[in-house]
N, C-alpha and C positions, 0 to 999 in steps of 0.2 A: 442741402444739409439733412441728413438722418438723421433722425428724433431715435431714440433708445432710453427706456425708462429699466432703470435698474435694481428694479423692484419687482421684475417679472420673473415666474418660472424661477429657478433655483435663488437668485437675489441675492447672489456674492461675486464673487470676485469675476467668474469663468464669463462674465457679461462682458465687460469691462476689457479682460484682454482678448476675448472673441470679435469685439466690435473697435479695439484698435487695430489688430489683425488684418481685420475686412476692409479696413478704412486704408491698411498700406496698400493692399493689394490691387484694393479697386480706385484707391485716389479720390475714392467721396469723404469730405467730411461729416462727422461724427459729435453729436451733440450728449454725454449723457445725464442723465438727470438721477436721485434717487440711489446714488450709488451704495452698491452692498446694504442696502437696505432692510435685507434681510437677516443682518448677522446683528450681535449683541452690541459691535462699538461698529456702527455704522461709516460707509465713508471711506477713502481713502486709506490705509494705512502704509507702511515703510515701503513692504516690500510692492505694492501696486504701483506707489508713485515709482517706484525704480522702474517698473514697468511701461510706465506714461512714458515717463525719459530716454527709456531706452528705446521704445519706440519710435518716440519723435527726434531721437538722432539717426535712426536707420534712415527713416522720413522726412528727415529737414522742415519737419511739422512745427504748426504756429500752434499754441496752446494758450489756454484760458481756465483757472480753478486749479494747479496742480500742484495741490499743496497737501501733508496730512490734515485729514480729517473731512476734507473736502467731499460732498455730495453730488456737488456736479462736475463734468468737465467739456470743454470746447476742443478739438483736436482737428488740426487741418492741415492735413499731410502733403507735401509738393511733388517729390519723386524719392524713392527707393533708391540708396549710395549704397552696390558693396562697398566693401572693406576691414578693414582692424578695430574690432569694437571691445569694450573691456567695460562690463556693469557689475557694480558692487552692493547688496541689498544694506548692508552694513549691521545687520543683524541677523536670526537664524533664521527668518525670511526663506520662501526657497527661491532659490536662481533656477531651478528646471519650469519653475513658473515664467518668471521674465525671459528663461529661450524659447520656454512656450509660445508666447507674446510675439516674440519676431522672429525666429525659425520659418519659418511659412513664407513670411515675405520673401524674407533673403535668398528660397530657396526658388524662388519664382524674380529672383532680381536678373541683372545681366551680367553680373561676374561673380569671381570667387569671394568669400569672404573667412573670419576668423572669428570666433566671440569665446572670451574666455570671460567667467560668469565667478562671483564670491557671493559665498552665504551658506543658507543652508541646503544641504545636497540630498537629507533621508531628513526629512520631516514627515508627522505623521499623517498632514493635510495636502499632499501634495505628490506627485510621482518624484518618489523616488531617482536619482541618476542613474540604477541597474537598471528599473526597469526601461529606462528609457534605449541603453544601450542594448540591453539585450530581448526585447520585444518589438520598439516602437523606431528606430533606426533600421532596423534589418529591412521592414518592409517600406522605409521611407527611399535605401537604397535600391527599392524594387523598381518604384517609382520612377529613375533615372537619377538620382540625387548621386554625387560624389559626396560620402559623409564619413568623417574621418572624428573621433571623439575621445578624451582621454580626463579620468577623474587625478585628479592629482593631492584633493585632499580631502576627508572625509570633515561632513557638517554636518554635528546634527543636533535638534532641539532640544534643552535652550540655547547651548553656546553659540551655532553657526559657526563661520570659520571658517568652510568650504571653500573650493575653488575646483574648477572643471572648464574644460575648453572643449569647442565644434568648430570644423572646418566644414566649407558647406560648398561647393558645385555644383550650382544649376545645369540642371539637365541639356544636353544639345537635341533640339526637339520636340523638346516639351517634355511638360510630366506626361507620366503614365498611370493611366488608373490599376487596380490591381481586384482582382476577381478572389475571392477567399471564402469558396463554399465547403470546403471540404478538410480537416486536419491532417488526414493522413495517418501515420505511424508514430508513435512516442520512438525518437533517436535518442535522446538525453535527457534525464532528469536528476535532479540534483535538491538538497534542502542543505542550506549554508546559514548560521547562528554565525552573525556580527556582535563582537562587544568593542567596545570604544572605554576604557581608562575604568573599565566592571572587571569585576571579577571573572574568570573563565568557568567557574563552573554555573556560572547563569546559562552561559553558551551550549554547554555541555547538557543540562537539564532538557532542553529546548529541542536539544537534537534527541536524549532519548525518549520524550517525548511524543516526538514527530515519527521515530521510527516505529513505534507502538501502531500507530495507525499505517502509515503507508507502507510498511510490510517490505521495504527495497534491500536493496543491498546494501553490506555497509559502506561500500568506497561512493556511495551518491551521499554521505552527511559528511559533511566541513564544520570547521568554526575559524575565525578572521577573526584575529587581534588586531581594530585599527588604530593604533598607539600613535599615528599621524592628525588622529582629533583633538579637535583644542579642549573637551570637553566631554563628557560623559554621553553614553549612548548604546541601540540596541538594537537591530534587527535583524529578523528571521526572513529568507527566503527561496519559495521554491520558482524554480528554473525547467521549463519546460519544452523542448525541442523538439517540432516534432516537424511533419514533412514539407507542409507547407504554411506553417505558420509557428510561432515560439512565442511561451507568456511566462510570465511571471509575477507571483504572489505575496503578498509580506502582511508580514505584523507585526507591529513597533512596541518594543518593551518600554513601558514606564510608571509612574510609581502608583500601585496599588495593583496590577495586574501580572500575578505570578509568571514564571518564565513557560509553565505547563498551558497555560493560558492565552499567549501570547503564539505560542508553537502551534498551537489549533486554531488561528483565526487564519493564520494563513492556509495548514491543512484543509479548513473547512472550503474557501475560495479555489482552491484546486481539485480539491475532489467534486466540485458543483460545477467547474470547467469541462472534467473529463466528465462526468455522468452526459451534462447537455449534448457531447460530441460537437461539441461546435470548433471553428479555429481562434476567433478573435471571445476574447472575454469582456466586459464590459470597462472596464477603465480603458485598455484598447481600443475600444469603439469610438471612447468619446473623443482620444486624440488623433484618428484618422477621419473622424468628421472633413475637419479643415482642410489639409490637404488633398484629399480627393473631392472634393468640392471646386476647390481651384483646378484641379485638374481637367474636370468638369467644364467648368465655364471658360479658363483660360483656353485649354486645347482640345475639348470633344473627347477627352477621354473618360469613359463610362469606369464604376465600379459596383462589385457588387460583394458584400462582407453576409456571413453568418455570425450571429453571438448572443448570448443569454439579452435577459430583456431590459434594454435599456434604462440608466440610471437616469434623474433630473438633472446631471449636469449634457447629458447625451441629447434631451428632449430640448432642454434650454439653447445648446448648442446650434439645432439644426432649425429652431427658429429665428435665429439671429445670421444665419447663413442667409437662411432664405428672407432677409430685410436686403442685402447687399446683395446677392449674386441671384442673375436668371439662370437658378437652377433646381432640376427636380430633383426632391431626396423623397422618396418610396419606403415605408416602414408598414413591415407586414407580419405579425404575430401570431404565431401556431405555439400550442403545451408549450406557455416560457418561452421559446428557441423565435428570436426577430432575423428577417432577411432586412438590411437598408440595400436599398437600390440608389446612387446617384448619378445624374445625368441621363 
């Protein structure tokens, strides 16, 4: 049984679904104590427990404490079932957090699977579903992944209401690690203003805002009317393609932070991407931790990533890896710019 005290390093949530995670993958049970300890309403809340659950039905896991509000939990996973999974946070909660949670296993399972996810989809605590499809998918398909993804309804904070589905294809082979020292050429850039049941010229504000600073063309600013939300909503972002890697940046409108405002936090993250020349950015970093880790340990396949200097959710990350898996993760820092090495 691992001990995991969930009061260490960042001391929320990213403990919690990093150490159910590790627990599918490698079939040790998981004991945590002190949970989110670090936030204001300590403790389990909606969308984690949907996390718990959805885990221990991927895992056929026995569970102990899984309840809201709950500080500790027991979790003792059997085997890894693909299949047709469908988890609901039941509030604006994000669901890219609970595929967080079990994406990894499944994709290290023995056959195909399905998960279609409700809740929130752009909340402001959470990745996003673009950036997922259009950053952090591409190079999970590098990997060897068959990954197929489709949002079908926009969520965002407070109403929730989202829905999105992943189709997932473990590799024949194994994974593959993926080498990411170099970005290459900007192919495509893009800055797109989402409103949700607002008004269009918040959208409008935001993009000429944006274009103030980044100086592009005009046919790279959009704006997205998602009239498909249940509820009121806002964000900005940029879209970055480049040779051999692709990021994406946002800032989420809400009340008290004008649209001018809003338009420049994700500016500011993009222009600190290109300045570094790096490929991977840091919210990137933190969700290729996992998978290239299992990569790692599962099948000897080495990686090695450039990106600005890691966040607490990145450090917290690769210390909770390295409690489950013999595996080396290498972090080495020059002016801001980290190489992680793993395996």
């Amino acid at each position: 049984m691992i001990e995991i005290d969930g009061s260490q390093g960042e001391g929320g949530g990213q403990i919690l679904r990093s150490s159910l995670t590790l627990s599918l993958v490698t079939g040790k049970p998981v004991r945590l104590t002190n949970i989110r300890a670090g936030r204001d309403k300590p403790g389990l809340m909606r969308q984690h427990l949907t996390a718990v659950r959805a885990a221990a039905e991927v895992g056929r896991a026995e569970l102990q404490g899984d309840e809201v509000g709950s500080q500790g939990l027991t979790f003792v996973p059997k085997q890894v079932e693909p299949g047709r999974y469908a988890f609901a946070v039941g509030t604006a909660g994000s669901g890219t957090l609970v595929l967080q949670t079990v994406l990894p296993a499944l994709i290290d399972a023995a056959g195909p699977s399905e998960i279609t996810l409700e809740g929130g989809t752009h909340n402001p605590w959470a990745p996003p579903y673009d950036f997922l499809a259009q950053a952090y998918f591409p190079l999970v398909r590098q990997m060897g992944v068959g990954l197929t993804a489709a949002l079908e309804r926009h969520g965002f904070y407070p109403a929730g209401g989202g829905r999105f589905s992943v189709g997932v294809v473990p590799p024949v082979g194994g994974l593959k690690g993926l080498t990411l020292t170099t970005r290459g050429e900007v192919l495509h850039r893009s800055f797109t203003a989402v409103v949700a049941n607002l008004a269009r010229d918040i959208a409008q504000r935001e993009l000429d805002a944006a274009a103030q600073r980044l100086n592009w063309p005009d046919d790279c600013f959009h704006v997205y009317e998602a009239n498909d939300s249940l509820g009121p909503g806002n964000i900005v972002m940029i879209e970055l393609h480049c040779e051999h890697a692709r990021e994406l940046f946002t800032g989420f409108g809400r009340q008290g932070a004008r649209a001018e405002r809003v338009a420049s936090e994700a500016v500011d993250q993009a222009h600190a991407y290109l300045a570094a020349d790096v490929p991977v950015g840091p919210y990137l970093a933190d969700q290729l931790i996992l998978p290239l880790s299992i990569a790692a340990w599962r099948h000897g396949a080495a990686s090695r990533f450039r990106t600005l200097r890691l966040t607490r959710h990145s450090t917290t990350h690769i210390e909770i890896v390295q409690r489950f898996l013999d595996v080396a993760v290498r972090v080495e820092e020059e002016g801001g710019v980290v190489e992680v090495a793993i395996g």
